[in-house]
C-alpha positions in Angstrom: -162.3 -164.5 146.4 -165.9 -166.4 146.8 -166.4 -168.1 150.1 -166.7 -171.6 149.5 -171.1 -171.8 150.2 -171.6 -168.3 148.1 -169.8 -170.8 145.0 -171.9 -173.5 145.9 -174.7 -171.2 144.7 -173.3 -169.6 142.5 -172.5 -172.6 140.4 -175.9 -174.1 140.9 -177.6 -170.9 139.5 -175.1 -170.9 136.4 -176.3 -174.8 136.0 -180.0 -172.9 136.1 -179.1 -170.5 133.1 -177.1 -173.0 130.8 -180.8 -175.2 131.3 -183.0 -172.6 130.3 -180.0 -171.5 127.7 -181.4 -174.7 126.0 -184.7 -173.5 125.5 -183.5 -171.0 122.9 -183.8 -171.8 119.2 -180.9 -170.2 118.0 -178.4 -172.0 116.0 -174.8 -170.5 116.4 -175.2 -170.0 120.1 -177.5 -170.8 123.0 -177.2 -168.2 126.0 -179.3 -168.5 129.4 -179.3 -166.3 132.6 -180.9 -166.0 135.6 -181.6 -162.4 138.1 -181.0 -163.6 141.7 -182.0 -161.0 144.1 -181.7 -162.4 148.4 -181.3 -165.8 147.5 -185.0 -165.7 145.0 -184.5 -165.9 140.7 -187.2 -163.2 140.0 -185.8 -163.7 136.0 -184.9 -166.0 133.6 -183.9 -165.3 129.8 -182.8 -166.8 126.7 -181.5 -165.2 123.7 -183.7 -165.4 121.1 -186.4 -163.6 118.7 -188.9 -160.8 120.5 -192.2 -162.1 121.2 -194.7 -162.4 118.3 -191.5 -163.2 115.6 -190.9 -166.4 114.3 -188.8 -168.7 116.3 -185.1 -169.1 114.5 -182.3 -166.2 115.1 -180.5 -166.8 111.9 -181.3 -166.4 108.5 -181.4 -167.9 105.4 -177.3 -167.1 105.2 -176.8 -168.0 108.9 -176.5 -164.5 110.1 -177.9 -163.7 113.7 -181.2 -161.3 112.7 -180.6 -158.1 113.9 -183.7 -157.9 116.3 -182.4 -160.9 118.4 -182.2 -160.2 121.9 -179.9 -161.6 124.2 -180.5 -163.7 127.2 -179.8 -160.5 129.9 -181.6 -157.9 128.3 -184.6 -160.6 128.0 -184.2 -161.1 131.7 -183.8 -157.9 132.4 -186.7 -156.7 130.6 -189.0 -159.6 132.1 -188.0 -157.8 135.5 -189.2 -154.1 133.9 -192.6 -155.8 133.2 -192.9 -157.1 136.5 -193.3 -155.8 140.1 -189.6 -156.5 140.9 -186.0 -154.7 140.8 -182.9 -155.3 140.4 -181.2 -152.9 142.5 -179.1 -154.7 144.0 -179.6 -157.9 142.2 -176.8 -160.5 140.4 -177.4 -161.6 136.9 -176.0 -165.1 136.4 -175.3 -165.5 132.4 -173.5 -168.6 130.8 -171.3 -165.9 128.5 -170.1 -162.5 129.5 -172.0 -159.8 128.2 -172.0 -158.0 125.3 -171.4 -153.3 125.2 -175.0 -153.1 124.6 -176.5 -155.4 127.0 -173.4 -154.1 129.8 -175.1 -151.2 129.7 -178.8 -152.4 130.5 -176.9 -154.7 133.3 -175.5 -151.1 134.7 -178.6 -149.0 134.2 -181.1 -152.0 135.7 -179.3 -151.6 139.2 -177.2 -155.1 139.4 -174.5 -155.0 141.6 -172.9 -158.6 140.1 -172.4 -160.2 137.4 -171.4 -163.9 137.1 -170.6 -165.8 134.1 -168.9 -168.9 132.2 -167.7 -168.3 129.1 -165.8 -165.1 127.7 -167.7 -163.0 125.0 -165.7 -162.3 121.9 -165.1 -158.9 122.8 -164.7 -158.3 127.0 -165.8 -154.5 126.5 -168.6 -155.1 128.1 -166.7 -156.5 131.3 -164.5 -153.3 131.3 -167.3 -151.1 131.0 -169.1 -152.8 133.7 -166.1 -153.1 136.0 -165.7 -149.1 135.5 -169.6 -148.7 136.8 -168.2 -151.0 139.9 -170.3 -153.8 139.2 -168.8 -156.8 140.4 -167.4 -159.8 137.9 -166.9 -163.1 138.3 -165.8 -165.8 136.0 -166.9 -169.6 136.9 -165.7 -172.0 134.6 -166.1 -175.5 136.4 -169.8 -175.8 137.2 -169.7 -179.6 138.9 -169.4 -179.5 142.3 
């Protein structure tokens, strides 16, 4: 259970990453998420196309281009580029992550993950629960 300051911020930081979730220019689904590492965001990410591609994730069809990356593995590698870590760190997401990007969230060193809405598939949760990374699902973000 979350003592009742550490969901104070917890909910404030997953207000953060739904903002910057709105900076993203894909259609079907707008993802943000913040890295919080003592109390500091050191990264922020939406999903969206790699740097240097054009700006919209689907294409002509509606499809989600193959090269999109989501909003943790953008943070995530914003924090690789950078003089940070996050050993130790918790990524705040507004949807629970995907296998793929559970397995950058393992390998980067974050010890918690917090999130708002479920992912079509909760693989990624199980896999990331099975590394001991700690989950926790905030729905209500007002105060």
């Amino acid at each position: 259970m979350i003592d009742k300051k550490q969901l104070k911020f917890d909910k404030a930081y997953l207000r953060i990453a739904k903002e910057w979730g709105k900076l993203s220019h894909c259609n079907r689904r707008q993802v943000g998420a913040v890295i919080v590492k003592d109390r500091m965001i050191i990264s922020d990410g939406y999903n969206g196309t790699p740097t240097g591609f054009e700006n919209p994730c689907e294409d002509e069809e509606g499809y989600t281009k193959w090269y999109v990356l989501h909003a943790e593995a953008n943070a995530i590698l914003k924090v690789a580029g950078s003089t940070q870590s996050c050993k130790d760190a918790t990524l705040y997401i507004t949807m629970s992550p995907c296998k793929e990007c559970s397995k950058l969230i393992h390998q980067s060193g974050i010890k918690r993950v917090v999130y708002q809405q479920d992912y079509k598939d909760n693989a990624g949760l199980l896999f990331l629960e099975k590394a001991g990374v700690i989950i926790d699902h905030i729905t209500q973000l007002n105060e």
